[in-house]
N, C-alpha and C positions, 0 to 999 in steps of 0.2 A: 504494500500500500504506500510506504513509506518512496518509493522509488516510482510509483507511476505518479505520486504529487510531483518528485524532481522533474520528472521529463516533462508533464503538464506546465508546470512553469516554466521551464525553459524552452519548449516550443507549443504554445498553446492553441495552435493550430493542428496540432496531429489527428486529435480523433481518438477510435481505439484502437486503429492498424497496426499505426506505425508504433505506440508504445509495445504491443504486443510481438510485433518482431522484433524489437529492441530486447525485450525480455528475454523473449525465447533464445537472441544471438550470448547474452550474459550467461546462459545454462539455467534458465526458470524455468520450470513446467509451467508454464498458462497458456490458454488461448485466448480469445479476442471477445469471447462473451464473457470471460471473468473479472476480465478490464474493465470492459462496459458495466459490472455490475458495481465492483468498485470503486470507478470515476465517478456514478450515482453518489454514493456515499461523501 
């Protein structure tokens, strides 16, 4: 949660794509709907 706040503020134009392949490129298991559900929060 802590790291898709970082990326949302630093590019806060992404969306939940680009976070989620950002994730997944650091070795995170997530996909693109658990982003979305988090970025809700």
């Amino acid at each position: 949660m802590r790291r898709i706040d970082e990326l949302h503020l630093k590019h806060p134009f992404y969306g939940s794509r680009l976070p989620s392949v950002t994730l997944r490129n650091e070795g995170r298991d997530v996909n693109r709907k658990r982003v979305q559900r988090l970025m809700r929060l």
